[in-house]
N, C-alpha and C positions, 0 to 999 in steps of 0.2 A: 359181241362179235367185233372184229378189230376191225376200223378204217381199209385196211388192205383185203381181207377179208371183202366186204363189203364191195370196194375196186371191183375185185375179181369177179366176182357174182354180176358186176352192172354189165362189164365188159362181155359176158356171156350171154346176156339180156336177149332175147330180139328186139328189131326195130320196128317200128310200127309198118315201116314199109314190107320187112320180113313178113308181118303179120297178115299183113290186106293179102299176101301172094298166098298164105297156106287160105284165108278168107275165102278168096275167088276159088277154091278150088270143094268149098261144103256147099251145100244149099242154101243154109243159110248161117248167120250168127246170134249171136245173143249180147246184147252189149246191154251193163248196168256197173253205175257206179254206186261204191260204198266208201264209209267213213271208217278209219280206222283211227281208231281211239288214242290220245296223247294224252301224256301227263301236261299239267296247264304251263305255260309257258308264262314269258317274265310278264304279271299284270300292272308296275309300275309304271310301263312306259306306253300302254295300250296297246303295246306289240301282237298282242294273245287275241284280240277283236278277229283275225283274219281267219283263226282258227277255231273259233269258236261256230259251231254248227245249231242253228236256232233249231232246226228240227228234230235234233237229236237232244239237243240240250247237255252238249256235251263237246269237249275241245279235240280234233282229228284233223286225221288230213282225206281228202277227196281225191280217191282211185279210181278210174274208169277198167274198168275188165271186158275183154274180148274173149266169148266163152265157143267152143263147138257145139253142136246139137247135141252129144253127147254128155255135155257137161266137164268139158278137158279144157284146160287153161290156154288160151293162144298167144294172149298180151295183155301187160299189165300196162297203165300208165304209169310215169311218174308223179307225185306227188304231188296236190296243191292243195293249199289253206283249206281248211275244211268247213267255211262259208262260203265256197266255190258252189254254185248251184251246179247239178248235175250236165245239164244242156253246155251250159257256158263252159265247165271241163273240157268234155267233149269237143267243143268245136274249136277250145283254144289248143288241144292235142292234136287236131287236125282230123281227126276220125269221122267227124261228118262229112269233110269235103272229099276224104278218101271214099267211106260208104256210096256215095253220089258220086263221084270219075269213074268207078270200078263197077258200080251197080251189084253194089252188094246187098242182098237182101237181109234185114236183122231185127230181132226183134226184140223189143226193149218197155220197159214202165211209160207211164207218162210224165213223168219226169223230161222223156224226149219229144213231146208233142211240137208237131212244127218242123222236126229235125229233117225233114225230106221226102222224098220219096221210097227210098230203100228202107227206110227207116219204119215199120210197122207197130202200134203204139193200142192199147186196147181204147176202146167209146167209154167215152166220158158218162157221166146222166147229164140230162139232158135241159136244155137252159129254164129257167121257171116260169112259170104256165103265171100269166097276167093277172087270169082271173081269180087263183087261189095263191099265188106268193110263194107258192110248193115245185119242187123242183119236178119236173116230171119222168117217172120211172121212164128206167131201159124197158125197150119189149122182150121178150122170152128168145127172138132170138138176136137179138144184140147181146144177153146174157148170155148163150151159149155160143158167139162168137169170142166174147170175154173169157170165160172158161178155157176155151179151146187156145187163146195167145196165153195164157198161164201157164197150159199144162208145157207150151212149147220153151217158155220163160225157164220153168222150173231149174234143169239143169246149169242155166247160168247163177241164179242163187244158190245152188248149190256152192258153185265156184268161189264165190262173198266167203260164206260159213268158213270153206276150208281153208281161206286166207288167215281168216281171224283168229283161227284153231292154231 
């Protein structure tokens, strides 16, 4: 795809501020960020470290996606090095401090723990029990609160998948 090509396409974008308007107007959002795969960039000058993603094991850039409940694309970010932790994306795109002025409900991995109030994140397990060095299980229904932030998640990974396709 040519340069200009490419112009065209950005210039039609929405802007994230486009995006928070169509936001405030669902119940809620779904926000997750993915890694989209690059060929390795120049390793002689340690340029490629930025984008090299240790959890993937693999060199990409880090895209935050704004999904509707339905699973339809609202906003994409632009690109960053794909050793960009997912949180730290987000908040350098402004999308947490917009989620928080707007009170936008969203719900996201944990990957965004921390990220606010709007921001809805499933239960972690639980810190480690002293006496056995063992982490201590979720209860049955901390499990079925988990479940239930998935099934809502779902359709925003859907949105990942169709990117990468």
């Amino acid at each position: 795809m040519s340069s200009r090509a490419l112009n065209l396409l950005a210039a039609k974008a929405p802007t994230l501020e486009q995006a928070i308007e169509v936001a405030r107007r669902k119940a809620f959002v779904i926000l997750d960020g993915t890694l989209l795969r690059i060929d390795r960039v120049g390793m002689a000058s340690g340029y490629d470290r930025a984008f090299y993603s240790g959890k993937h094991k693999a060199h990409g850039l880090n895209v935050q996606v704004i999904a509707n409940p339905i699973g339809r694309l609202v906003w994409i970010s632009p690109p960053l090095p794909g050793a960009r932790h997912d949180m730290g994306a987000a908040r350098e795109h402004g999308i947490i401090d917009a989620f928080t002025a707007h009170k936008i409900p969203a719900a996201a991995d944990t990957a965004y723990l921390g990220a606010g109030p709007t921001v809805a994140v499933p239960q972690r397990r639980r810190r480690k029990d002293p006496d056995t060095g063992r982490y201590r299980p979720l209860s049955r229904n901390q499990k079925d609160v988990n479940e239930a932030h998935a099934r809502r998640r779902g359709p925003g990974e859907r949105v990942n998948v169709e990117l990468k396709n």
